[in-house]
C-alpha positions as CSV (number, residue, x, y, z in Angstrom):
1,X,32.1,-15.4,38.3
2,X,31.5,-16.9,34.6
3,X,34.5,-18.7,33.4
4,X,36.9,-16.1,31.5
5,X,36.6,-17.8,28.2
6,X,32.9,-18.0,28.5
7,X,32.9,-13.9,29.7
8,X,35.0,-13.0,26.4
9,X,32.8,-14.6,24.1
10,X,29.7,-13.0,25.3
11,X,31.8,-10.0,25.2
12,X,32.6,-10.6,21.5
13,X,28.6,-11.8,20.8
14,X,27.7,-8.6,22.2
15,X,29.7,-6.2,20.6
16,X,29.5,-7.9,16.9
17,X,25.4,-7.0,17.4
18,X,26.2,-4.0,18.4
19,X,27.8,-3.0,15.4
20,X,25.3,-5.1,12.9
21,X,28.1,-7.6,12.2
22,X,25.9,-10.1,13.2
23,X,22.3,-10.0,11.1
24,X,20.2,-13.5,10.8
25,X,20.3,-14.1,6.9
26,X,16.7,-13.8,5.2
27,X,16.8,-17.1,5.0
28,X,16.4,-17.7,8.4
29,X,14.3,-14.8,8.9
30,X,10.3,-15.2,10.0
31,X,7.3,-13.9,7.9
32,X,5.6,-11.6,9.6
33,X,7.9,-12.0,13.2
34,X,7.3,-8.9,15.1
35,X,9.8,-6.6,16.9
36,X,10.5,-6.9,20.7
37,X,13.5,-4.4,20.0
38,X,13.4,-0.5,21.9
39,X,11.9,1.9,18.8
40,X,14.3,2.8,16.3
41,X,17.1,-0.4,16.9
42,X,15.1,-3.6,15.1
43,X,16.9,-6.5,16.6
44,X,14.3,-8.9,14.8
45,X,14.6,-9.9,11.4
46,X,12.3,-8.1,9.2
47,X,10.2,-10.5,6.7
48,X,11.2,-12.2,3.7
49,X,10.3,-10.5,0.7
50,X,9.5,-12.2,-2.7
51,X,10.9,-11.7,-4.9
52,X,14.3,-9.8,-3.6
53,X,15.2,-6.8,-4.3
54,X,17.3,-5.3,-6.8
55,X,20.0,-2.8,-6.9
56,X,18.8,0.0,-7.4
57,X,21.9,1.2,-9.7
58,X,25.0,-0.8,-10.7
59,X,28.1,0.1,-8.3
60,X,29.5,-1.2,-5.7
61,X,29.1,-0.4,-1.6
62,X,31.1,2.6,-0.4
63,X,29.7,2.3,3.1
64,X,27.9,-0.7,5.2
65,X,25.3,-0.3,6.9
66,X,26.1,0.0,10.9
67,X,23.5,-0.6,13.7
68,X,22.9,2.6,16.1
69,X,23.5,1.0,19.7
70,X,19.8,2.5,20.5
71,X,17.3,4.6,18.7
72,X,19.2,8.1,19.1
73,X,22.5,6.4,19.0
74,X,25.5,7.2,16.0
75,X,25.7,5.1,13.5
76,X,25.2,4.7,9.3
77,X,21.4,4.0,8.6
78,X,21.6,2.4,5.1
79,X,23.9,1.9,2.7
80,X,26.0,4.2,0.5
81,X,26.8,2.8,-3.1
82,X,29.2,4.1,-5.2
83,X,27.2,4.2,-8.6
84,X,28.6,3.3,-12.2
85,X,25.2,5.2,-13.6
86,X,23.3,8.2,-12.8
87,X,19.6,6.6,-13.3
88,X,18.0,4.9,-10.6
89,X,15.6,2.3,-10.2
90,X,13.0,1.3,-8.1
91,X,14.2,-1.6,-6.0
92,X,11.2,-3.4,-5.7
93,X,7.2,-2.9,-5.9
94,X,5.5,-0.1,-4.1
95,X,3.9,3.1,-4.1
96,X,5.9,6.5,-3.8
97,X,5.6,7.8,-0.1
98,X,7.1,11.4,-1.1
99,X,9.6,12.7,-3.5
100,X,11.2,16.1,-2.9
101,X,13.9,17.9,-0.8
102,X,15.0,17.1,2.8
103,X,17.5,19.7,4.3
104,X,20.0,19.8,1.3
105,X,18.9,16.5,-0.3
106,X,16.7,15.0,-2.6
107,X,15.0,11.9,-2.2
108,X,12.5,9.7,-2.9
109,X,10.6,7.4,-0.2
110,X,8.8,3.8,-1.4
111,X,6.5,1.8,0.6
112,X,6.9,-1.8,-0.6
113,X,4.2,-3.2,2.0
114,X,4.3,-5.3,4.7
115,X,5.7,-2.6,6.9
116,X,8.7,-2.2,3.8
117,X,9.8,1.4,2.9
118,X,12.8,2.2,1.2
119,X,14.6,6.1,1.2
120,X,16.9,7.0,-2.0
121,X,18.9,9.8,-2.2
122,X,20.1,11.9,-3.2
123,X,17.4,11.5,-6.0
124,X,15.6,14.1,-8.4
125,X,12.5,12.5,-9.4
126,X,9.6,13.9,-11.3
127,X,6.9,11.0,-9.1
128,X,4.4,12.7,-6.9
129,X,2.9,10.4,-4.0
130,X,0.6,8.0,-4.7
131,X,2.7,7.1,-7.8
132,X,3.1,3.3,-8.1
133,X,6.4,1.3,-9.1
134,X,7.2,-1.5,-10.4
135,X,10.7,-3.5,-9.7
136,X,12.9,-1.7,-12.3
137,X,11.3,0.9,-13.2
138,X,13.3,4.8,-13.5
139,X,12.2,6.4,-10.9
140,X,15.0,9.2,-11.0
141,X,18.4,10.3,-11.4
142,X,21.1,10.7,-9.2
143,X,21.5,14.2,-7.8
144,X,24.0,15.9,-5.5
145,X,23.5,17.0,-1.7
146,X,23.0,15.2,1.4
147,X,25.7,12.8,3.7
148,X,27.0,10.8,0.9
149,X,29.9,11.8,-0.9
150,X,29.7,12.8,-4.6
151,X,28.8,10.0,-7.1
152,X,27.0,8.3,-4.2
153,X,23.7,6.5,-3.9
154,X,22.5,6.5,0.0
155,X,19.9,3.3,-0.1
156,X,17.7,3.0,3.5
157,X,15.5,0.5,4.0
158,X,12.8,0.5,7.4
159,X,10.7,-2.6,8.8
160,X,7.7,-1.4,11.0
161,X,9.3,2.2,11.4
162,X,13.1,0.6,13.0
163,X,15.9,1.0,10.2
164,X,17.2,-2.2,9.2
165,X,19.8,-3.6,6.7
166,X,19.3,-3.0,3.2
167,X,20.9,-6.1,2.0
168,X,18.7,-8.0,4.1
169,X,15.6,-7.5,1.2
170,X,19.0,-7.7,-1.4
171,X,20.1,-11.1,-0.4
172,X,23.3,-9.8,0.6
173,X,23.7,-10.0,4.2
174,X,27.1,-12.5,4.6
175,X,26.7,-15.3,7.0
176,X,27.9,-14.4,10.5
177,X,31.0,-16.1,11.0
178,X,32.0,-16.0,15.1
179,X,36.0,-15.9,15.3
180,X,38.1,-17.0,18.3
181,X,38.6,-14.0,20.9
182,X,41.9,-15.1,22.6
């Protein structure tokens, strides 16, 4: 039997990944590293992207992002801004995937490369696919519809298909700080 101090802190390791609370920071992230993780959970750290992203509107975050315990598993995909301004930018280079309506929602879809797309909504846009952006540029306004509340941008960002943590390509993700259990 592992010693009880020992057991909790596994315990504690274990449920802060669980619940994305504990994300390597890009800096320590690998180019290129690929994913050992079961489809749809992303437990390796996606690549660094040069340069970072940028917000995509001014606001601040409404809703974290929280890492589903497996593929089909609850949990909050992205992250949910609460916007100061209704125009929205593209957070980083790439080529529009689709723009258009999802269920209830508009949204746009960006493929920044390397196995990088990012999912705005809600977002009206007037790009078709096969539209490229540059960092910055409008690429829509904020709309109504879909799981965020009102006033809300929902910001998703996958690696190689598994969602992972927006402010990862943001240069957001806080360093992991590992607190006494007992």
């Amino acid at each position: 039997m592992p010693h009880p101090v020992l057991r909790r802190s596994v315990v504690a390791l274990t449920l802060l990944m669980l619940t994305g609370g504990l994300t390597a920071p890009p800096a320590v992230a690998m180019r290129g590293a690929a994913s050992t993780a079961a489809p749809g959970v992303g437990t390796a750290a996606p690549p660094l992207v040069d340069p970072l992203w940028i917000w995509p509107v001014a606001g601040v975050v409404s809703h974290r992002y929280q890492q589903p315990a497996h593929a089909y598993g609850p949990g909050h995909r992205g992250i949910d801004v609460l916007v100061a301004e209704r125009s929205v930018r593209a957070p980083a280079d790439g080529v529009v995937l689709f723009a258009g309506t999802v269920v209830d929602r508009p949204l746009i879809t960006i493929d920044h490369g390397q196995g990088i797309v990012s999912t705005l909504e809600p977002v009206s846009s007037p790009l078709v696919p096969g539209t490229a952006v540059a960092q910055g540029d409008d690429i829509g306004e904020l709309a109504a519809g879909g799981h965020s509340g009102p006033g809300e941008l929902h910001l998703g960002a996958r690696w190689n298909g598994d969602y992972v943590n927006p402010l990862l390509f943001l240069g957001e993700v806080p360093r992991a700080v590992l607190l006494p259990c007992c």
